[in-house]
C-alpha positions as CSV (number, residue, x, y, z in Angstrom):
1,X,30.9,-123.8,-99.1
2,X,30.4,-122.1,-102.3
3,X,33.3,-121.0,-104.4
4,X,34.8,-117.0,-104.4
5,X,36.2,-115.6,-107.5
6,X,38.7,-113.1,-106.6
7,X,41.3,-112.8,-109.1
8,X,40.2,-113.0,-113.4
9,X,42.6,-113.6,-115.6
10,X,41.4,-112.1,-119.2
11,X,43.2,-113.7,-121.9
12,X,43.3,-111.3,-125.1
13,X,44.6,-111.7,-129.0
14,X,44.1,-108.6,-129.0
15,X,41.5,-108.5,-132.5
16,X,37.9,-107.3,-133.2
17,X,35.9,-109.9,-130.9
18,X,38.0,-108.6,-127.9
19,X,36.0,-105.9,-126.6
20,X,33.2,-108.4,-126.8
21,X,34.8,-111.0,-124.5
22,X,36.2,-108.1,-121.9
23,X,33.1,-106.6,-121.6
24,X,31.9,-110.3,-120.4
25,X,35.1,-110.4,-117.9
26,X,34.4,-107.0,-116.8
27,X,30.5,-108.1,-115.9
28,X,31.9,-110.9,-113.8
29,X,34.4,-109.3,-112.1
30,X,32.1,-106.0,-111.2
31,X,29.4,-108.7,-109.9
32,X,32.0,-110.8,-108.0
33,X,34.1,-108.1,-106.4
34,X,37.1,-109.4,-108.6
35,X,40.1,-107.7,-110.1
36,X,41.3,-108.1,-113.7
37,X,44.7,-109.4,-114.8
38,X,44.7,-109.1,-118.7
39,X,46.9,-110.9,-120.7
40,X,48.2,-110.8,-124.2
41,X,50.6,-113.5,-125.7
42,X,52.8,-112.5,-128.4
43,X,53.8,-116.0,-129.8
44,X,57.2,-117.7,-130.2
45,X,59.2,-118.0,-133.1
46,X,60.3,-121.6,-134.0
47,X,64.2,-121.9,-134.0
48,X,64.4,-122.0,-137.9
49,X,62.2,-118.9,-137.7
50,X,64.5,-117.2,-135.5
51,X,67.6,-118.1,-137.2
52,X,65.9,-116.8,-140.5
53,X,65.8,-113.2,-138.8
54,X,68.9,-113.2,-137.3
55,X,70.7,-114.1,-140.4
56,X,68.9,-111.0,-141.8
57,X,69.3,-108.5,-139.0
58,X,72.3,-110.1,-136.7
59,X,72.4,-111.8,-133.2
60,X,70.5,-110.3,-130.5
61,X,68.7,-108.0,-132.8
62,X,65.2,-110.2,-132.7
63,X,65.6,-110.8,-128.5
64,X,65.7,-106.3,-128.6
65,X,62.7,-105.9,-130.7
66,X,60.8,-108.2,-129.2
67,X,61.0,-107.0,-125.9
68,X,60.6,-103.1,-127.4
69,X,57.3,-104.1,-128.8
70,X,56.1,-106.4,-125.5
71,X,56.4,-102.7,-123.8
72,X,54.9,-100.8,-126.6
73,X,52.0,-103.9,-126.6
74,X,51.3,-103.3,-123.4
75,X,51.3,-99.3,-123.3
76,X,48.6,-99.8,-126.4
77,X,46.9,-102.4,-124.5
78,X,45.9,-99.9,-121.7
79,X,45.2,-97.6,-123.5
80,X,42.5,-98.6,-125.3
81,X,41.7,-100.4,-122.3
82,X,40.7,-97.2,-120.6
83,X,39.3,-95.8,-123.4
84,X,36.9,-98.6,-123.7
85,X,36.0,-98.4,-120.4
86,X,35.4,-94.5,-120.0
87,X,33.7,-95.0,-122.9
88,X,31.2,-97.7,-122.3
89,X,31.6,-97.4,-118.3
90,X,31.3,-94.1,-117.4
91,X,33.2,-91.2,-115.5
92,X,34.6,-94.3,-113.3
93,X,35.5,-95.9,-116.0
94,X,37.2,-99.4,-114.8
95,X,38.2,-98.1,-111.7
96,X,39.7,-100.9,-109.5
97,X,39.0,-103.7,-111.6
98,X,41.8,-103.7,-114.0
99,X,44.8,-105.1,-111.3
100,X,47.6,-105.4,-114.3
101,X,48.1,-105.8,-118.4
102,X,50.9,-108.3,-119.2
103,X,52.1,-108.7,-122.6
104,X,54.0,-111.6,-122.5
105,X,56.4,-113.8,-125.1
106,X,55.6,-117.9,-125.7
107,X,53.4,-120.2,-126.3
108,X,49.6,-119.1,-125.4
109,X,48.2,-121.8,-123.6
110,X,51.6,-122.1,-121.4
111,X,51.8,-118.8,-120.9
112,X,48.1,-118.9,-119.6
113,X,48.5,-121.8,-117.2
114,X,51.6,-120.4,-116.0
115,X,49.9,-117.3,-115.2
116,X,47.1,-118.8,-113.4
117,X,49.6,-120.5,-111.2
118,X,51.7,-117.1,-110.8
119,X,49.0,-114.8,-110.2
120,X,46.4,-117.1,-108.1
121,X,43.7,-116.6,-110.8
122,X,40.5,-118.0,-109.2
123,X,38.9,-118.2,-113.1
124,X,40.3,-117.4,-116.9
125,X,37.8,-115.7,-119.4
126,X,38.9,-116.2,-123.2
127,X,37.6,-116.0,-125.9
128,X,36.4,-118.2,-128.9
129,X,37.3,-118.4,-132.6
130,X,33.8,-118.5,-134.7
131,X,35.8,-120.3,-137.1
132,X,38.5,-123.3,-136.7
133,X,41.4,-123.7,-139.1
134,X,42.4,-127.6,-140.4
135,X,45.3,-127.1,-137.9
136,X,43.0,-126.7,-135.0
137,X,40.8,-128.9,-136.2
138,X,43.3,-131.7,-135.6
139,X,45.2,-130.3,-132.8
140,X,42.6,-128.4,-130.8
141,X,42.0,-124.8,-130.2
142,X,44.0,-122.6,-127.5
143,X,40.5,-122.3,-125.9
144,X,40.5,-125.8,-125.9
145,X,43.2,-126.6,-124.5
146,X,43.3,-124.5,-121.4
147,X,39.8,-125.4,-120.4
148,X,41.6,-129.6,-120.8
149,X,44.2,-128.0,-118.3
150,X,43.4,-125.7,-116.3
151,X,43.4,-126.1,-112.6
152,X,40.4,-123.7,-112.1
153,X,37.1,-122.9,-113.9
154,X,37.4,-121.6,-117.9
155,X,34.6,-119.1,-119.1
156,X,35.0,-119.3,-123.1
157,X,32.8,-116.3,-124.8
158,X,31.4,-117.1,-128.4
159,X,31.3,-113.9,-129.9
160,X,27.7,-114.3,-132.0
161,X,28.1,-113.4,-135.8
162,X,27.8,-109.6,-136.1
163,X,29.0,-108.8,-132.6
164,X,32.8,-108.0,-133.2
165,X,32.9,-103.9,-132.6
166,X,35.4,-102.6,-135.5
167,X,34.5,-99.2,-134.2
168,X,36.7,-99.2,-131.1
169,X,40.2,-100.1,-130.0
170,X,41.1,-103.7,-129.7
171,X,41.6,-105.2,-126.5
C-alpha cells in the first residue's frame, strides 16, 4: 500500500528563502489533497540570557513580551501568508490548504518533532541554509537534525542562488 500525505507541517524562519520553500509545500499539498500547518519557532533564551533581561526590565516582564510578540508573529505570519497566496495563486488564493499558523517559543527542532507528534503530520517541508556557520558545521543544521529524527518523511528545499524573492512578505 502506498503511503497518503494528509497533513504538512511547513516549518518557517520566517526570512527571504521562505516564500521559496512554501511555494514547494504549497505544490505538494495542492497535488496530495493535504492541508498546511505552518510553523514558526521563535527561539529560547539561555538562563543567563534571561536573567540578563530581567535584571534590566524586572521579573515577568520577558515571559509578557514574549507571548505579545508570538501573537503579533503569528497575525504577520498570515498575513503575508495570504497575500502571497492571492498574489501568486489567484482569486482562491490558498483556500483550504492553510489548516493553522503557530508561532511557537523553544528550541526549533523540538518544537518541530513535538509538532509532528501533536498534529499527526504525515511529512515536514523545511528549508535549507545555502550557507553553514562553524557552529553548524560541528553540531549539525536544524534541517539536519529533524530529517536524523523524525518519525515521518523530511522534504528539505535548497533555495538555488538567486531565488530568495526580497520583493514580497516573508513567510
Amino acid at each position: 500500500m502506498l503511503p497518503t500525505y494528509k497533513t504538512i507541517l511547513y516549518c518557517t524562519q520566517v526570512g527571504p528563502n521562505s516564500p521559496y520553500v512554501f511555494r514547494h509545500a504549497l505544490a505538494l499539498a495542492r497535488s496530495l489533497g493535504a492541508k498546511i500547518h505552518v510553523l514558526h519557532v521563535v527561539e529560547t533564551l539561555s538562563r543567563a540570557q534571561e536573567a540578563l533581561v530581567e535584571g534590566y526590565t524586572g521579573a515577568g516582564t520577558l515571559h509578557t513580551v514574549v507571548e505579545r510578540e508570538e501573537r503579533s508573529a503569528a497575525a504577520r505570519l498570515r498575513k503575508r501568508i495570504e497575500a502571497f497566496c492571492s498574489r501568486d495563486l489567484g482569486a482562491a488564493g490558498c483556500d483550504g490548504l492553510v489548516a493553522d499558523i503557530l508561532v511557537v517559543e523553544g528550541h526549533a527542532v523540538e518544537q518541530i518533532l513535538k509538532h509532528v507528534e501533536k498534529l499527526g503530520v504525515d511529512l515536514v517541508v523545511m528549508g535549507a541554509h545555502a550557507e553553514s556557520t562553524l557552529l553548524e558545521n560541528l553540531m549539525g543544521t536544524a534541517a539536519e537534525k529533524v530529517i536524523r529524527s523524525s518519525p515521518v518523511p523530511v522534504v528539505v528545499v535548497q533555495v538555488p542562488t538567486g531565488m530568495q524573492d526580497p520583493d514580497i512578505g516573508r513567510i
